[in-house]
N, C-alpha and C positions, 0 to 999 in steps of 0.2 A: 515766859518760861526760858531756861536760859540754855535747855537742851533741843531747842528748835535750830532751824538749818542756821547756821552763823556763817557770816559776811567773812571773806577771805581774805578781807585786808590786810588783817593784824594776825594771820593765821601763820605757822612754818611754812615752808616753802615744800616741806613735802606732804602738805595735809592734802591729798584731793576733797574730800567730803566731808563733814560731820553732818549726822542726818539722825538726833534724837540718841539713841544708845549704840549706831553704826557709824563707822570711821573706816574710812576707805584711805588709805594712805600711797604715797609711790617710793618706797625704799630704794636708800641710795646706795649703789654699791660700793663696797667695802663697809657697810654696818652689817654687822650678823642680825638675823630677826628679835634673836630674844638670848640673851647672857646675863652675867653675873654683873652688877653695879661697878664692880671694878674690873676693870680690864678692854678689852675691843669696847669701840661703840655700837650699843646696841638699841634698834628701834624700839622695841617694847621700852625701855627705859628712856627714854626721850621722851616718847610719847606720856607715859606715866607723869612724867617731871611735870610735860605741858597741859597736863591735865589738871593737877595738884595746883597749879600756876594760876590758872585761868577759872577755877571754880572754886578756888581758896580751901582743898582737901587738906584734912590732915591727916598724918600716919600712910596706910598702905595704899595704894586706889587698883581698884580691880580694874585687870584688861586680859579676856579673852583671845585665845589666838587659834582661832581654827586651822590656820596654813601658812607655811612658811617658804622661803625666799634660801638661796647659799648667799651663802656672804660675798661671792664675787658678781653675784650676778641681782640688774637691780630690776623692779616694776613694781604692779599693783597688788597691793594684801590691802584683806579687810579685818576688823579686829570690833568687840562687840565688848560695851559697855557698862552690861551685867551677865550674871549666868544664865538667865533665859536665853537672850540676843543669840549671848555665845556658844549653846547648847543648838539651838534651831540653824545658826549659820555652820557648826561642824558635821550635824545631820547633812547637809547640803553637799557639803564636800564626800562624806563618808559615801551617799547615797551616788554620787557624781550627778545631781541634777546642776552643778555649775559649768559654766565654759569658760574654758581656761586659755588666752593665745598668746605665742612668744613671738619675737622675733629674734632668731639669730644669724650669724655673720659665721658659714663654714669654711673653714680653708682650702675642701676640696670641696667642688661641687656635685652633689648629689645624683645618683642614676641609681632608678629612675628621676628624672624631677619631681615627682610627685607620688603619695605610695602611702600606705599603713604599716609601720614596724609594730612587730610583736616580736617582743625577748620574755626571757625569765630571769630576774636580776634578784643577786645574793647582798645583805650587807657587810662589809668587812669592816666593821668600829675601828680595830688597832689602827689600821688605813686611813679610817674617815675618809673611803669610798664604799663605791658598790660596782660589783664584778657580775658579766655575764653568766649564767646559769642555765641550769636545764631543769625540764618541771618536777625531776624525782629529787633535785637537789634540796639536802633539809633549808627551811626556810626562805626556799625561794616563792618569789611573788612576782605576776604574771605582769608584763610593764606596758602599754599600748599608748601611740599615738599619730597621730597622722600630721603629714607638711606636705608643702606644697612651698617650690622656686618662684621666688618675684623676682630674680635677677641679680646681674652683679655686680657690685660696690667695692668702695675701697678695702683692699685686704683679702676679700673672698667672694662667697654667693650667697646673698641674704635670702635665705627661706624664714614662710610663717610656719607655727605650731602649734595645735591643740592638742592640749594635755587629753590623755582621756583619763589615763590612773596619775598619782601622784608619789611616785618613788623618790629615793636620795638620788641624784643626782642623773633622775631618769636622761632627760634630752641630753646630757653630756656622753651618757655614757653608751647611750642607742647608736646615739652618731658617730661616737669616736670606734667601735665597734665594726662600723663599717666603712671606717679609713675616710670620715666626712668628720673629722674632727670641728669643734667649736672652738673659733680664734681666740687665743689667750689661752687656751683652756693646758696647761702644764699637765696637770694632774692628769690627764688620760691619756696623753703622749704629743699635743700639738706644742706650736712654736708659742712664746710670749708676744703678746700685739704690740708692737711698734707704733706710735703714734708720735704726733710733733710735742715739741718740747712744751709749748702750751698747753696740753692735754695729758703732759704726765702725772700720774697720782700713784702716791705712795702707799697704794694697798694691790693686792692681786685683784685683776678684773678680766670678765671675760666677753663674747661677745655676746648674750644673753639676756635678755629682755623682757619681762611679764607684759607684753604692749594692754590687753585689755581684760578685762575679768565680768560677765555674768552671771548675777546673783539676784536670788529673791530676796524683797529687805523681809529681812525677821519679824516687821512687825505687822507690815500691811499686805507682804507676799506679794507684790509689783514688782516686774522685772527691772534690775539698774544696771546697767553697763556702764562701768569703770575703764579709762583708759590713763593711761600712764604717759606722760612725757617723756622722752629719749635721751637721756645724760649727754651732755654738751660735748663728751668725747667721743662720741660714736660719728662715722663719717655721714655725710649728706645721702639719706636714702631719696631714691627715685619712685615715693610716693604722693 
């Protein structure tokens, strides 16, 4: 069958998994998750390309996308290869039976080191962000998660994160909120990240990471932990 686990030899370099009609991938940053054929590059459209490549499709080929990534910021998405797949893995996320964890790099360090934020976060489209909020505010939606300091590396202090809700641009904008901005992170007020000239890339990036993702597969409901590789530009962490 030629939708069984396949050999990684001849795979992209950002496929972590294919596993039947499940595709665990590690988005690189600067591709947006999912866009228009023409314009930025975008993963969903790679991936479609290399699917159509690899199984000889013709015309359109269906790919599910339960969850998405900002385009500055890279790590683990999973993506489902018919409507079933893609229906039971969005249930997952909707219901938060997934685990979600980041690593990011803050420019101030956090206090307490450790802790549960709870906000209420608005979306602003014309912005293409999202602004703190209060719960009578129309349209606001309740944003939670918890971190925890491993320490500090080049640039800042690297804390983990699990996601508990999934808003636009929650972790950025929790932290920048409370003056623990995320390096790179422009858009909510911090510095652009300076890096050596070997490591420069011409897209906006920030310090933000999906490091690992827990998920039932769709089909047999076996727990899979997904972990992401760390983009060659990020400094040397002390794990």
């Amino acid at each position: 069958m030629t939708d069984e686990l396949l050999s990684t030899t001849t795979d992209p370099d950002w496929l972590l998994l294919e596993d039947g009609p499940l595709l665990a991938v590690n988005k690189p940053v600067g591709w947006l998750t999912e866009g228009p054929l023409i314009g930025p590059r975008s993963l969903v459209n790679e991936i479609k390309a290399w699917l159509a490549k690899k199984y000889g499709k013709e015309g359109n080929v269906y790919l599910g996308v339960p969850h998405r990534l900002d385009r500055a910021t890279s790590g683990v998405l999973v993506f489902g290869k018919n409507s079933k797949v893609s229906k039971r893995l969005s249930e997952q996320f909707s219901e938060r039976t997934v685990t979600k964890k980041y690593l990011a790099i803050l420019a101030q360090p956090p206090e307490p080191a450790e802790g549960l934020l709870v906000d209420w976060l608005t979306k602003n489209r014309e912005a293409a962000r999202s602004d703190i909020a209060t719960p009578e505010t129309d349209g606001a939606r309740e944003a939670r998660l918890d971190y925890r300091t491993l320490g500090p590396v080049e640039g800042g202090t690297l804390v983990e994160v699990t996601l508990i809700t999934g808003r636009m641009h929650q972790i950025r904008v929790q932290f920048a909120s409370r003056g623990w901005t995320v390096l790179g992170d422009t858009k909510y007020g911090g510095s652009e990240w300076a890096r050596p000239e070997e490591f420069q890339l011409p897209v906006e990036r920030i310090a933000l990471h999906a490091r690992t993702l827990k998920v039932k597969h769709p089909i047999r409901y076996d727990e899979m932990l997904f972990e992401a590789p760390l983009p060659e530009h990020w400094p040397e962490l002390p794990m």
